[in-house]
Structures are given as C-alpha cells and as structure tokens.
N, C-alpha and C positions, 0 to 999 in steps of 0.2 A: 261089129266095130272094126274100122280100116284100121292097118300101123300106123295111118297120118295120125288117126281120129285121137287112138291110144296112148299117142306122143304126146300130142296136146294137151291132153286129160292130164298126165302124169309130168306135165312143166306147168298145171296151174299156178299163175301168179309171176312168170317168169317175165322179166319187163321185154318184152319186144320192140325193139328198135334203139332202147336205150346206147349212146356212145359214151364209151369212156377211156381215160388216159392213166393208164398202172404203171408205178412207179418205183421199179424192183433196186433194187440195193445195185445190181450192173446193169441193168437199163432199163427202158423206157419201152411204152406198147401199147397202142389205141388197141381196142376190143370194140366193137359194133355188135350186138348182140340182132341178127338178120331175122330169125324165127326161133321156135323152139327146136328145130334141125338144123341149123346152122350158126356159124359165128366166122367172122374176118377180122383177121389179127393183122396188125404192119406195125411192122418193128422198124425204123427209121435209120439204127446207126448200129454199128460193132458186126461180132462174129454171128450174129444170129439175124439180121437185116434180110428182109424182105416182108410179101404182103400173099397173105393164101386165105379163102376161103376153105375151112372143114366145116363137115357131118358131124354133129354133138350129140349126145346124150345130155340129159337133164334131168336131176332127182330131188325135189325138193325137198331141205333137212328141214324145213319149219322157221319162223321169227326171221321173215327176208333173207334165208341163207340155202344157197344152190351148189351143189356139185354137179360140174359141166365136164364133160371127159372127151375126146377129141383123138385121133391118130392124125399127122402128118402127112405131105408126098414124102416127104423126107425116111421115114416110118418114125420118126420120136414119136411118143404116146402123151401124151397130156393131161392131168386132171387140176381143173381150177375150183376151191370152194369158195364162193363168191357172196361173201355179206357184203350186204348192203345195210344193213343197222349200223355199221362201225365203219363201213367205208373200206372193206381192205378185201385183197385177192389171195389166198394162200396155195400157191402151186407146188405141184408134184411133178417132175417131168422126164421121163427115160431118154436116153437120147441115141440115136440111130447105132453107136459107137460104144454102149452099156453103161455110159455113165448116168447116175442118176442125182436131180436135182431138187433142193429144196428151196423155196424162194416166197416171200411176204412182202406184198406192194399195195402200197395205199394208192386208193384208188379215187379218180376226179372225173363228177359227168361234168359231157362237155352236147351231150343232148338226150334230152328227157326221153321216157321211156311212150311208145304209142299208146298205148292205153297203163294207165296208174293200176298197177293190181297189186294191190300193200294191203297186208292183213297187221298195220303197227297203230291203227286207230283202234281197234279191238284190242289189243294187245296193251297201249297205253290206257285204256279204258278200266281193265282189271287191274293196271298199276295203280292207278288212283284209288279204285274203290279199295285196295290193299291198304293201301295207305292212310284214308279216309277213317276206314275203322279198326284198323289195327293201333291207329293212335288214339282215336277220341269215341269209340265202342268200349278198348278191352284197356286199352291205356297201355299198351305195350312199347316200351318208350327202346326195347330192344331193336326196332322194325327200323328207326331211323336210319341205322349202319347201311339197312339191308335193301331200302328202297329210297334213300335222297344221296344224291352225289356231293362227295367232299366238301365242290365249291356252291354246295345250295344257296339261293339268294330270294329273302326274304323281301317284298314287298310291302307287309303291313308294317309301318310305324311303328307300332306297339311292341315288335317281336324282334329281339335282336338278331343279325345276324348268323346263317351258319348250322350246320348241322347240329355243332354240341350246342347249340343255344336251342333249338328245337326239343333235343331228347330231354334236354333239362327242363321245359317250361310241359312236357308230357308228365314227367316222372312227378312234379309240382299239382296234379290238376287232382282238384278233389274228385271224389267218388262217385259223384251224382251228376259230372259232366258226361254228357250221352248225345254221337253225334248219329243222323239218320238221314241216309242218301238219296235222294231222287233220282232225277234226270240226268245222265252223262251225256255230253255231245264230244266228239272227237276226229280233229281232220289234221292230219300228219301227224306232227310232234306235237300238238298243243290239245289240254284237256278240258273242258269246264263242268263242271258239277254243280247242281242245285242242291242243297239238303238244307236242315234243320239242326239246329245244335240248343240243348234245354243243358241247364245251371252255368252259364260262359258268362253268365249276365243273368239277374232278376228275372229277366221277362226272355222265352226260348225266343232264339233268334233265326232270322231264313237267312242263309248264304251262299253265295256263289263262289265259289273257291275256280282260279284258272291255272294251271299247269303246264309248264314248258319241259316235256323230255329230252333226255340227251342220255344217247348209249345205254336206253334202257334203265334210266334213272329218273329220278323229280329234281332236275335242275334249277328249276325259278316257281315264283309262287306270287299270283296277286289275290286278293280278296275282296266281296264285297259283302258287308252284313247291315239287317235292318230288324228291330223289332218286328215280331211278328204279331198282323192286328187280326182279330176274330174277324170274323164273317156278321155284318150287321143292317145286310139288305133282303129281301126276299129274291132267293136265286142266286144268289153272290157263290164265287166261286173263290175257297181259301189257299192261299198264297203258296201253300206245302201240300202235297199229299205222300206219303210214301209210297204206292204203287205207281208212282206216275211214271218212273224209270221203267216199270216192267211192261206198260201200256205203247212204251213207245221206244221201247226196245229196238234194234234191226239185228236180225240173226246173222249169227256168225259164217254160215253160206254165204251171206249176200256180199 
C-alpha cells in the first residue's frame, strides 16, 4: 500500500470538497477541505489575513468528528477538531512567535461535500431502536432524559407535548405493553421504523413510527398505527414479521 493509498484509508468518510465559513469569536475563515492531504484556508480581514494551501493530516475520532493538524509557511502549527454532527470547529494553534491559542467557531457549509460519506444514518438508526425499546420493551421511562431532546415535539394527537409528558405516559403503561421492531430506513437526520406494539389497544397494532434527529437526539416524532389483520388468503403475506429488519439490513461497512 502507497502513503497516498494509507491516507486515504485512514481519512475514510472525510467529506472532500466540502466549503465552509468558521466563525471564531475574532474572526472569520472559509476552509475548503481540497483531499484528504490538503485543506485552503482564507482569512479575509485582521492580523491573520491571507489565503494558503497546507499538507493535513486526518484522524478520524468517530460520529462525523475529525482531527485535521496542518503546519504553516509561517511555521504556526495547527490542529482543527472538526464535527460535523454539531456544526462547530474547535482549534488549537501555536503561533510562529510561541503563543498559543484556543478558539471554538461555528461552523456554515456553504458547499456540500463530493461524495456524502456519513456514517449518522447508522448511528441514528441504533438511536431509535434504543429508544424504541428502552421505552415500550423494558418501560424504562429513565431513557427519556437520555435519548429525546428538551424541546421534543410530539406529533400524535393523543400524546401531550414534551419530554416530561413522554416519561410520564411510559412510567403509566401497563405491563403487558410490548413493543417489537422491524424494518428501520434511515437517510440523514430522519428515521422510520416499522414494528408492532401488543396491549396499546385490544387488537396488537402495526406502526410506523418517523424520527427527526438533532444533535444526536430524538427531536420530533410522527406516527402512524393500524390494527393488525391476519393473513386470510392463500399465499398472503402478513403485514409484520420480526426478522424483516435483519433480512434487510445494510451493514455497517457499506
């Protein structure tokens, strides 16, 4: 394997080509992220103005988060930890002169990355199923704090408002409510789940449950449910199975 080869292996998932505009507490900075060996910074205004391509390193920490480390002509050294789940830049930076800097800038693309390599569909995929059956499996009505964001926003009718309104109608559910997952589909921030839910109602019911994440949380929630009817043709195929998620799975490589 060449150094190119080895770089590339070791910045998987890193967006190439993405632009973007960081916005440090004393200024401003477009980043262009050129390959996994390079990055071009231009700084616009103040003591630090100008525009240079460097040579990067790239290490990827996991959950869309990069440390990108860089030297200068100048000789400053540089390291950026760059999430992209939260949107924000956190720099480290020595400066030619010894002083050294600490600095957190939110960050704005302003053009998308050449090819999407996000591992947060996966990622929100296990938050749902966390969620899924840490409430309506085990009835852990603890999980709410830990997996729905503050300003949760309830969709169904039926269901008030809000996080504490959630833990409260968990902590409420008799014993014999038992929810069973199927199919998850997941593309960005948005989830949907097919499963099954037995004692929510007389007759077990099928439902599609959809989830909006934000910051690694369950921000919004819509629902859809239907009694579920037996099978009463020859060859009919029933509305739930439980293995149907494992059938059609895509591994976490791809």
């Amino acid at each position: 394997m060449t150094e190119q080869d080895r770089q590339h292996t070791s910045a998987h998932g890193f967006p190439v080509g993405l632009e973007m505009h960081v916005a440090y507490p004393a200024f401003q900075v477009s980043l262009t992220l050129v390959s996994t060996t390079q990055l071009r910074f231009a700084i616009e205004e103040g003591p630090f103005a100008r525009t240079e391509t460097v040579d990067i390193e790239v290490v990827p920490l996991g959950n869309s988060i990069f440390a990108v480390s860089w030297q200068e002509a100048s000789g400053a050294t540089v390291t950026n930890v760059q999430d992209f789940d939260r949107d924000l830049v956190f720099s480290f930076a020595t400066m030619p002169d010894g002083r050294f800097m600490r600095m957190t800038g939110r960050m704005a693309i302003t053009q998308s990355a050449d090819r999407l390599a996000d591992d947060r569909p996966h990622r929100n995929k296990r938050l749902v199923l966390d969620a899924m059956t840490s409430l309506f499996q085990r009835h852990d009505a603890s999980a709410v704090e830990r997996l729905y964001a503050p300003d949760y926003i309830q969709h169904n009718p039926d269901i008030p408002q809000g996080r504490e309104a959630l833990r409260a109608l968990v902590e409420a559910l008799p014993e014999h409510v038992y929810y069973e997952p199927g199919m998850v589909i997941a593309d960005e921030n948005l989830v949907a789940i097919h499963g099954r839910i037995r004692g929510w109602t007389e007759e077990p019911q099928i439902v599609v449950d959809i989830f909006r994440v934000e910051h690694g949380l369950l921000a919004e929630h819509w629902d859809v449910l239907q009694n579920e009817v037996p099978v009463t043709i020859d060859g009919g195929v029933s509305m739930f199975d439980p293995h149907e998620g494992a059938r059609r799975a895509i591994p976490e490589s791809a």
